[in-house]
KOLTOR-457709 format. One record per residue (C-alpha): residue number from 1; x, y, z. Coordinates in Angstrom, 1 decimal. Layout:
<nodes>
> NUM:X:Y:Z
...
</nodes>
This chain:
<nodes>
> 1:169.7:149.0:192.0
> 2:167.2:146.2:193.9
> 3:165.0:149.6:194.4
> 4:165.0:150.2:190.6
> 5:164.4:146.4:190.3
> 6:161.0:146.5:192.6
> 7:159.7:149.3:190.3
> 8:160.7:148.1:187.6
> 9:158.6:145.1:188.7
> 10:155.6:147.4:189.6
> 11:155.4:149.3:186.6
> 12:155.3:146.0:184.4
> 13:152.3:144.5:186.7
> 14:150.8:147.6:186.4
> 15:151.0:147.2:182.5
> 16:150.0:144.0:182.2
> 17:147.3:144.8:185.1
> 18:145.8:147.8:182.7
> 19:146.4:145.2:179.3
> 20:144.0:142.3:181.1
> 21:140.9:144.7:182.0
> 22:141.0:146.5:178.4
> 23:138.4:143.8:177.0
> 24:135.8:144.9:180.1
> 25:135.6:148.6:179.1
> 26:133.0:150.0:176.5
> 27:129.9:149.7:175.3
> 28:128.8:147.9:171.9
> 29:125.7:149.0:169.3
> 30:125.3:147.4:166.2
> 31:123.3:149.0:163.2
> 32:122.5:147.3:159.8
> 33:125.1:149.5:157.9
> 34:127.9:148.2:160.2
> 35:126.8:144.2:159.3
> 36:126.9:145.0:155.4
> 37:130.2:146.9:155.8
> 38:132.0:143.6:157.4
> 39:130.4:140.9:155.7
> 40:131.0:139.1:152.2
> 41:128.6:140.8:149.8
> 42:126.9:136.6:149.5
> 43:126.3:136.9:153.1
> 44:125.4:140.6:153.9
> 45:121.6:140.2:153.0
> 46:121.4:137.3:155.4
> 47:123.5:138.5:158.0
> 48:121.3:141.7:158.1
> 49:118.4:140.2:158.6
> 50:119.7:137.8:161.3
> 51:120.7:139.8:163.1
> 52:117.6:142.8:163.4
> 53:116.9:142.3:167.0
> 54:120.3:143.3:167.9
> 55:120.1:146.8:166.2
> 56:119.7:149.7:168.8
> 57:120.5:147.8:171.6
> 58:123.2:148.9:173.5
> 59:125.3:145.8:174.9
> 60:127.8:147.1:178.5
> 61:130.3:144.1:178.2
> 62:131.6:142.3:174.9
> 63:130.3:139.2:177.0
> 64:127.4:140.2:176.5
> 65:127.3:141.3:172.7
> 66:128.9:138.2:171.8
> 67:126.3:136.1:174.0
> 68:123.5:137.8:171.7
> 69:125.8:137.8:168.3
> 70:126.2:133.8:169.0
> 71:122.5:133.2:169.7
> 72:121.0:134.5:166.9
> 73:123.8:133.5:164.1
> 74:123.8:130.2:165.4
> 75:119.9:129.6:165.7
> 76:120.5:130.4:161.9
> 77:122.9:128.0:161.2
> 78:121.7:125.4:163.0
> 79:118.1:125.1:161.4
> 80:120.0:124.3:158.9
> 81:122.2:122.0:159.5
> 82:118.9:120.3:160.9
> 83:117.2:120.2:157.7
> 84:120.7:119.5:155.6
> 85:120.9:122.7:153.7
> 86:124.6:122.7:153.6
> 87:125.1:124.9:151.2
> 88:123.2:128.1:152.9
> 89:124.7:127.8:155.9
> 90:127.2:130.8:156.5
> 91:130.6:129.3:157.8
> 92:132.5:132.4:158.1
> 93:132.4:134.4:161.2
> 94:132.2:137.9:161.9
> 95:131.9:138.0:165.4
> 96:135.5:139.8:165.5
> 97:134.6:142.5:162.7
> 98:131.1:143.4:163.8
> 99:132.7:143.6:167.4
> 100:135.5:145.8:166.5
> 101:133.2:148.3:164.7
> 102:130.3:148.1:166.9
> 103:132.8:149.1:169.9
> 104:132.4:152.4:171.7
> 105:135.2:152.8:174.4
> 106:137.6:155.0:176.1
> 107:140.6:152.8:174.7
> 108:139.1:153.5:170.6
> 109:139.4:157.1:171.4
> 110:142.8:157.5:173.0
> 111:145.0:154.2:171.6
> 112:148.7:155.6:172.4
> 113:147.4:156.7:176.2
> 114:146.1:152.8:176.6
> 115:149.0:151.3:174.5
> 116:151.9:153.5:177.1
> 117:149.6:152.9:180.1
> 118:149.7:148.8:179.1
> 119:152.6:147.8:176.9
> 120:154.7:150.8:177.1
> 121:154.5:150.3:181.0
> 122:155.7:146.9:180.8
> 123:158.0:147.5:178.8
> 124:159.4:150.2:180.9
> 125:159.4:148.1:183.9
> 126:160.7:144.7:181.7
> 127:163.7:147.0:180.9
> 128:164.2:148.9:184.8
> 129:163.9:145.2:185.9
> 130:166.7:144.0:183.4
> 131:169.5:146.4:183.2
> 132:170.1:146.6:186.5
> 133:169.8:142.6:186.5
> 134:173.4:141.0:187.6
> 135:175.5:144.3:188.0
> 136:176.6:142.8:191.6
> 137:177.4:139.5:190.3
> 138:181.0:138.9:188.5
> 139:180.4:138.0:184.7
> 140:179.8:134.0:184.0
> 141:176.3:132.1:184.3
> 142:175.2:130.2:187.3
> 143:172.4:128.4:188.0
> 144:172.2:129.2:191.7
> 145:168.9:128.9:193.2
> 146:166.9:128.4:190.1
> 147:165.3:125.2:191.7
> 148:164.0:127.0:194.3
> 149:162.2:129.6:192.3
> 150:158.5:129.7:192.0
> 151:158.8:131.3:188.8
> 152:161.6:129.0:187.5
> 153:160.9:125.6:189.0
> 154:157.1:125.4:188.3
> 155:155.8:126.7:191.6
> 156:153.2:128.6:192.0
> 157:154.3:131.6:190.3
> 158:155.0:129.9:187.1
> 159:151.5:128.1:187.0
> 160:149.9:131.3:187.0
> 161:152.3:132.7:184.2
> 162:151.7:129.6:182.3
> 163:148.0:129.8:182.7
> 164:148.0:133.3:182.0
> 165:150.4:132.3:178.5
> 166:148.0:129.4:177.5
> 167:144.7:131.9:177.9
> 168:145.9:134.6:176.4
> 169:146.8:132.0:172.8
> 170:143.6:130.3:173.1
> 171:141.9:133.8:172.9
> 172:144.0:135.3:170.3
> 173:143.5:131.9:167.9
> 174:139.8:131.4:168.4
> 175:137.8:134.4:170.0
> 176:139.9:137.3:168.9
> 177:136.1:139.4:169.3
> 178:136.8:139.6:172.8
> 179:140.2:141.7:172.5
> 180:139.2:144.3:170.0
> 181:140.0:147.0:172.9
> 182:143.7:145.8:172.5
> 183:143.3:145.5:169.0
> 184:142.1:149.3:168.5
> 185:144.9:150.2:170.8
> 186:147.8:149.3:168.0
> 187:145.9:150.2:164.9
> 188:147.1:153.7:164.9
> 189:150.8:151.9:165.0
> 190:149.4:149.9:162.3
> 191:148.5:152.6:160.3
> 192:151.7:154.3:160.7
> 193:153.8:150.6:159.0
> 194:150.9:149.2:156.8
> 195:148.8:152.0:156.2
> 196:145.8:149.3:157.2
> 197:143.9:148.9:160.9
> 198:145.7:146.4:163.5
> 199:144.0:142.7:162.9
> 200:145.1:140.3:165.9
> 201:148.0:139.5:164.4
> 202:149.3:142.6:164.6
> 203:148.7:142.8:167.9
> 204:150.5:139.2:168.8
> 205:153.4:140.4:166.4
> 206:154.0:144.0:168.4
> 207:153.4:142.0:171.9
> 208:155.9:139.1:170.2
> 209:158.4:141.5:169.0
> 210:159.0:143.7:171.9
> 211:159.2:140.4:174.4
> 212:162.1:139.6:172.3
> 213:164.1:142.9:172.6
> 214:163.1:143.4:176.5
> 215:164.1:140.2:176.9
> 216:167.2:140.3:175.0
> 217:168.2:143.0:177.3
> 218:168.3:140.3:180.1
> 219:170.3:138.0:177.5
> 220:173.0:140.6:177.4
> 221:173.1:141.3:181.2
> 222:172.8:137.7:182.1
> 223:175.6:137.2:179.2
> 224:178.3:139.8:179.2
> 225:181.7:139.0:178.3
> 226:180.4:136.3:175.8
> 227:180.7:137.4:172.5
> 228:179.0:134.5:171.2
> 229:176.3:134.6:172.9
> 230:175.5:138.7:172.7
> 231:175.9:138.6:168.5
> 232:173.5:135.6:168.9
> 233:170.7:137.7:170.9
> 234:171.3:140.7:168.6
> 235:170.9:138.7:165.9
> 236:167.8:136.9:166.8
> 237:166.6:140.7:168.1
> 238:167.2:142.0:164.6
> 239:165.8:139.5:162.5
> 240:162.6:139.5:164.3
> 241:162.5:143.2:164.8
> 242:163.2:144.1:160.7
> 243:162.0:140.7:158.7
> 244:159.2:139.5:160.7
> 245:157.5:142.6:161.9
> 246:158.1:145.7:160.0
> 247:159.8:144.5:156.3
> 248:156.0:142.6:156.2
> 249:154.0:145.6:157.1
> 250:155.8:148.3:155.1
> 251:155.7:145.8:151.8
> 252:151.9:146.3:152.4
> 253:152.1:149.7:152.8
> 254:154.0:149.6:149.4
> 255:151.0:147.1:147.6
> 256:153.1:144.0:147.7
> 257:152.6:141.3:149.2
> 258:153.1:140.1:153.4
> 259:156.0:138.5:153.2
> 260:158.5:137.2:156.0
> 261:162.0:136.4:154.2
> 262:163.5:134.7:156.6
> 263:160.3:131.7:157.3
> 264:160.9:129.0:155.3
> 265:158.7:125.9:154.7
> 266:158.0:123.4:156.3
> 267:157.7:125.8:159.1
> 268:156.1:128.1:156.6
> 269:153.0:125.6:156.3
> 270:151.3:127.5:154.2
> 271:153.5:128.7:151.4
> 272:152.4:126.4:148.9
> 273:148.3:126.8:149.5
> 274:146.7:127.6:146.5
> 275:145.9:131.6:147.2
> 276:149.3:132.0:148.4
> 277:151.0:130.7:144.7
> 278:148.4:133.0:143.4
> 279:148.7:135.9:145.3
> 280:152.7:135.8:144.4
> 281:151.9:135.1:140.6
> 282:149.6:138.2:140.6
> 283:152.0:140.3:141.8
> 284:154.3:140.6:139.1
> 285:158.3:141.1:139.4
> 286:158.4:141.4:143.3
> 287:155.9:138.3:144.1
> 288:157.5:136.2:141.8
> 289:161.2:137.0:143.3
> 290:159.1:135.9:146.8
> 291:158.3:132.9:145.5
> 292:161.3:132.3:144.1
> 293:163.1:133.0:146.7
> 294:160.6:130.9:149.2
> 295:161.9:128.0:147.2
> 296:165.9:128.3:146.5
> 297:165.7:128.3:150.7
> 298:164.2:125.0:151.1
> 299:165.9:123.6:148.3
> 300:169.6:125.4:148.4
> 301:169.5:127.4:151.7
> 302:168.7:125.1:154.2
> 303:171.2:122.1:153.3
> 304:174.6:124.6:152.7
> 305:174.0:126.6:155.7
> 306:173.3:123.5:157.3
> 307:176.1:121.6:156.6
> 308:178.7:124.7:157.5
> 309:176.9:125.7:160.3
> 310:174.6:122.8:161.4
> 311:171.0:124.6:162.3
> 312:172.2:126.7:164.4
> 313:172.2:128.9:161.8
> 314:168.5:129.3:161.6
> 315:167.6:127.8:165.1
> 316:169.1:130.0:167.3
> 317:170.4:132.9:165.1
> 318:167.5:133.9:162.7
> 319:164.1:131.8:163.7
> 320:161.2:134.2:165.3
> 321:160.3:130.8:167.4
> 322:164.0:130.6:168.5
> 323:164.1:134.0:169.1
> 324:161.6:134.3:171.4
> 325:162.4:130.9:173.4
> 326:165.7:131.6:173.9
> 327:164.9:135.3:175.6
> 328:161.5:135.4:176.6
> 329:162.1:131.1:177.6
> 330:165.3:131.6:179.2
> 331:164.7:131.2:182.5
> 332:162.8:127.9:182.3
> 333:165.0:126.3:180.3
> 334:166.3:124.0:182.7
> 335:162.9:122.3:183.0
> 336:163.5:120.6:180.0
> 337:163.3:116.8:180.3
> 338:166.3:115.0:179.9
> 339:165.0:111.6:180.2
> 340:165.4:108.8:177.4
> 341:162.0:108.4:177.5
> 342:161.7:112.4:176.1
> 343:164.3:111.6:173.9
> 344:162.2:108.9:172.3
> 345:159.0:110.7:172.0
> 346:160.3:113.3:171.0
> 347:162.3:111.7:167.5
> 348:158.2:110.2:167.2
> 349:156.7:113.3:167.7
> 350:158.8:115.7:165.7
> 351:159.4:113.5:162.6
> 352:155.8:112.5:162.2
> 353:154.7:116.4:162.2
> 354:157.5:116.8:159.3
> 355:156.0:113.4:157.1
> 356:152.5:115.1:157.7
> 357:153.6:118.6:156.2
> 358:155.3:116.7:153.1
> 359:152.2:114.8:152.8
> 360:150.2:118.4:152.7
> 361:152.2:120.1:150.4
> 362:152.7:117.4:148.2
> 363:148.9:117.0:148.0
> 364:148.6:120.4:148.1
> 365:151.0:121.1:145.1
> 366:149.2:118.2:143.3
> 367:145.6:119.7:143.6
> 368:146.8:123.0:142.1
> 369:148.3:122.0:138.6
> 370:145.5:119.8:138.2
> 371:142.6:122.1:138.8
> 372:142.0:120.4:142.7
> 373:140.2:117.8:140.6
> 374:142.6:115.4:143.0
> 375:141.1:115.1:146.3
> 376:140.4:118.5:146.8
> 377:137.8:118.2:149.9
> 378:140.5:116.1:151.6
> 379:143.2:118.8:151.0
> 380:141.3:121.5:152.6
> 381:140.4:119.4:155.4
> 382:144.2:118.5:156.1
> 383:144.6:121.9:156.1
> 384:141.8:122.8:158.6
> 385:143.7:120.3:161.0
> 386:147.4:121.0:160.3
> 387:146.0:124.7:161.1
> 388:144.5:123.9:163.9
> 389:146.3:121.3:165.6
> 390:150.0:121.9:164.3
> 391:149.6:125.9:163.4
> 392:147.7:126.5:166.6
> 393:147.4:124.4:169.1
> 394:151.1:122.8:169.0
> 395:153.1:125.9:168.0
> 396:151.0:128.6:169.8
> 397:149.7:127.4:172.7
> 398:151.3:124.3:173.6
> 399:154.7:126.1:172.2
> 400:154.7:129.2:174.4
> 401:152.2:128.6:177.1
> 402:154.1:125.4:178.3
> 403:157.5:127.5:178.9
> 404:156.8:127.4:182.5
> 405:155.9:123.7:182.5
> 406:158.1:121.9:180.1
> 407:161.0:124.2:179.3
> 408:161.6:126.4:176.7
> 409:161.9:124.9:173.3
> 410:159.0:122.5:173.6
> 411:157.8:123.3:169.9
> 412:161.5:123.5:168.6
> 413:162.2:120.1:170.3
> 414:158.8:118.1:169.6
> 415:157.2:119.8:166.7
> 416:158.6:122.0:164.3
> 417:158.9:120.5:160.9
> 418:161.4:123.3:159.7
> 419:163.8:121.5:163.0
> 420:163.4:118.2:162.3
> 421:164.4:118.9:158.1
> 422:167.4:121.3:159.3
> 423:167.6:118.3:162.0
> 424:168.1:115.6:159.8
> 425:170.8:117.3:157.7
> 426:172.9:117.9:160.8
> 427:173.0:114.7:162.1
> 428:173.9:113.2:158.7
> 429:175.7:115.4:156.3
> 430:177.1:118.6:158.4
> 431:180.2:119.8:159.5
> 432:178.8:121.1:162.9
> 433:179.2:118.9:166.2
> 434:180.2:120.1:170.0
> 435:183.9:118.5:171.1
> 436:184.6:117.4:174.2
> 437:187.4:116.6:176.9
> 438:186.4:114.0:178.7
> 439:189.2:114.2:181.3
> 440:188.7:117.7:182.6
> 441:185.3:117.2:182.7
> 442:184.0:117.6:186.9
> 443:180.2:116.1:186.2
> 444:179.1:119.4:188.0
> 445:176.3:118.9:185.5
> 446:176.0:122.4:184.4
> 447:175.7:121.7:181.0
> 448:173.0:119.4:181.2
> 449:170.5:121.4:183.4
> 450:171.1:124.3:181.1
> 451:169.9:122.5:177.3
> 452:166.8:123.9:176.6
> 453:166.5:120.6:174.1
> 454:166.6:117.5:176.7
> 455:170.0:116.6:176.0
> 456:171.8:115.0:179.1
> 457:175.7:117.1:177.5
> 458:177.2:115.7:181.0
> 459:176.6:111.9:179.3
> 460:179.1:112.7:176.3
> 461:181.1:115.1:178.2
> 462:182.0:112.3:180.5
> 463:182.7:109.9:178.0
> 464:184.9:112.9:175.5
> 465:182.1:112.1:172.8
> 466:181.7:114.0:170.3
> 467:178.4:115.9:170.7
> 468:176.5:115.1:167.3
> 469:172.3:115.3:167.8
> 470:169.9:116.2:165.4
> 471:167.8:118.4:168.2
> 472:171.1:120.4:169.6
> 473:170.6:124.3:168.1
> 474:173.4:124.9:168.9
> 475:172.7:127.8:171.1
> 476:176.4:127.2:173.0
> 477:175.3:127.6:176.4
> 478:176.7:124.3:177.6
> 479:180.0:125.5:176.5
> 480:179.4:128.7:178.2
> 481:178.6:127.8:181.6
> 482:181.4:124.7:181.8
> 483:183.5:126.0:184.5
> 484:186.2:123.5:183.0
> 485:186.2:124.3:179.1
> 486:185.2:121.0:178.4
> 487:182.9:121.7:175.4
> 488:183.5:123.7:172.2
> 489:181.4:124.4:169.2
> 490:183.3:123.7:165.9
> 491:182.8:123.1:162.3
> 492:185.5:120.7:161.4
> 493:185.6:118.2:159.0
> 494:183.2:115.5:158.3
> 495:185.3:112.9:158.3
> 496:185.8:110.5:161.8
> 497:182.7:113.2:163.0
> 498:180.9:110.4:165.3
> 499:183.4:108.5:167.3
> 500:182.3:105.3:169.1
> 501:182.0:106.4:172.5
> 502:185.4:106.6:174.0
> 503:185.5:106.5:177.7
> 504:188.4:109.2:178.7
> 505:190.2:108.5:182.3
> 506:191.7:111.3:184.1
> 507:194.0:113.4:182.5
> 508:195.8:110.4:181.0
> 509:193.0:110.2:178.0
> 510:193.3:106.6:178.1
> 511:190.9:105.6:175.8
> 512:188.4:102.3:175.9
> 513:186.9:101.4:173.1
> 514:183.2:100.3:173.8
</nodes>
């Protein structure tokens, strides 16, 4: 089994190995028919002309092709910015479409040999690696030795990973030119679902989607004989596999609209932006049922699911974010900080990111029905920086690149509006909270280092308190790896649901009042 393991492990660095040199190889030639094919018909005059002394060069390295693209588009623009002619300067990019056409490589002519000899090898090895993964260990989860892991316990290992997590984002978000080999590799996959070529996101989404399931894999290993937790990993492994990545795609394929069912504002930022209202009114019976649908969730969906189930139901069961935290995260959640000070940041943090999304959409919404004659500039430019700073930066790269250095749920716990409006319905009006029994409890403090959302479990389960935080997903692996049975999920009723911290004594359950 450990020889499977090690090449399992080989095959996967080889993958990923063969995925990071893909943006070297090729050559790139623009020609004036490529720039009016990928540019706005306003623009493709200009853009022709700006860029003549590129044509018939041949440029060995994206580097450099994007080095010449930049210098004379942005000569352009910046004479005038430096004369004040605002309104001619061309604020759309094309770096990424001119790239991806101009691109001659080895990768464009054979995508399914690059896409096996990169993602289908790490997936091979992510999968040799995992099923083997605690066969010689009886079932029950420990957290032997994960302090001593470079991987696990921010050493050296996990540095790199993060590092590698953090590039990776900030390339996808804002220089997506420079991975058009990778992008060309999943476009025949692309064709195959959407019957369009692979865009970046399509490549994040196939990359995002099959960390889940290879992950997962380790879930189920790492969790066998807990039902609870196997039909929560299947579940989050089907809803991102059918609603987020190929129900989208094959409803373009069909001429409707891109459409996840399952992402629900606030989360879903952008659901109320002007060309997305219009894009479901124009699309008759099916975009309509979209938008309708959009809305019963916020309104309907997410306060009766959440007072039956608390947000676990969407947390941990359904979300894409969740999802991928809880398999692909797993083994850093214990670096989550369980401090007060986290604690208070992060009800700051969280809560101010929800107030700014109301403020959008409520601006937003406002601007539409009244012809954006309300502060229309200032919408778009609260967009531009929720986009960027929330959309982007928080959720993408701060979200998944800081796994290795903050834990996993670092955009659950400190910035997802969607969590902190499921959140707030929890703490006050739901039926969900995690029991305790404060006289078996051992302090062994399992529970604790294993909540991927900062919450110090060994605290209440010393005291038999009740369990009842806005943040807790209820994921249930505090319950699962209490060697006592001290903790239990439940959905009882709502009355006498926060007690006032009774301190439990030995197995006498003498009960102080503090």
């Amino acid at each position: 089994m450990k020889m499977i393991q090690i090449v399992g492990i080989g095959l996967f660095l080889i993958g990923l190995a063969v995925f990071t040199v893909m943006p070297f190889l090729g050559d790139y030639t623009l020609t004036e028919e490529q720039v009016l094919a990928n540019t706005k018909d306003i623009h493709q005059e200009k853009m022709a002309e700006i860029l003549t002394p590129m044509y018939g060069d041949t440029y060995s390295s994206n580097f450099s092709f994007l080095s010449a693209y930049n210098e004379n588009f942005n000569e352009y623009n910046e004479a005038l910015k430096a004369e004040s002619k605002w309104d001619e300067v061309i604020w759309d990019d094309y770096s990424f479409p001119l790239a991806q056409s101009s691109l001659s490589s080895s990768v464009r002519d054979n995508p399914w040999l690059f896409f096996g000899l990169s993602i289908g090898l790490a997936v091979l090895g992510g999968l040799m690696y995992n099923l083997p993964k605690y066969q010689d260990e009886p079932a029950g989860v420990k957290n032997n030795g994960i302090f001593h892991s470079s991987m696990k316990n921010r050493g050296w290992m996990g540095m790199i990973t993060g590092a590698y997590l953090i590039l990776f984002y900030i390339i996808l978000y804002w220089f997506p030119a420079y991975i058009v080999n990778q992008v060309w590799m999943v476009t025949p996959l692309s064709m195959i679902l959407s019957g369009n070529p692979a865009s970046q996101w399509f490549l994040y989404g196939t990359i995002y989607t099959l960390a889940i399931i290879v992950m997962g894999v380790r879930m189920f290993r790492k969790y066998r004989g807990n039902k609870y937790q196997q039909l929560r990993t299947a579940s989050v492994m089907f809803f991102q596999t059918a609603f987020a990545f190929l129900i989208p795609e094959i409803l373009v394929l069909l001429n409707q609209p891109y459409f996840d069912f399952k992402n629900i504002w606030p989360l879903d930022y952008d659901f109320f932006y002007d060309y997305q209202i219009d894009t479901f009114l124009s699309s008759g019976g099916v975009g309509l049922f979209m938008l309708i649908w959009g809305i019963l969730l916020i309104v309907i969906g997410v306060p009766t699911f959440t007072y039956f189930f608390g947000k676990r139901w969407y947390c941990s069961w359904v979300c894409g974010c969740g999802g991928l935290a809880e398999t692909l995260g797993d083994p850093y959640r214990q670096l989550s900080d369980k401090s007060l000070k986290a604690w208070k940041y992060e009800r700051v943090i969280i809560h101010s990111v929800l107030v700014l999304a109301v403020l959008m959409t409520a601006l937003t919404i406002a601007n539409y029905f009244s012809g954006f004659a309300l502060l229309g500039n200032v919408t778009n430019q609260l967009h531009s920086f929720y986009g960027f700073a929330i959309g982007s930066v928080f959720a993408g790269v701060v979200g998944t690149g800081f796994y290795p250095f903050m834990g996993n749920r670092v955009w659950c716990r400190f910035g997802c509006p969607l969590a902190a409006y499921l959140g707030l319905v929890q703490r006050f009006k739901s039926r969900f909270r995690i029991t305790t029994n404060g006289g078996q409890c051992i302090s062994c403090g399992n529970c604790s280092t294993h909540c991927e959302m900062g919450i110090d479990v060994r605290w209440y389960a010393q005291r038999g308190q009740e369990i009842v935080r806005s943040s807790c997903v209820g994921c249930g692996v505090c319950s699962s790896v209490c060697p006592r049975g001290v903790l239990k999920l439940e959905n009882g009723s709502t009355e006498n649901r926060i007690n006032e911290m009774p301190i439990i004594i030995g197995n006498d359950s003498i009960k102080i009042n503090a």
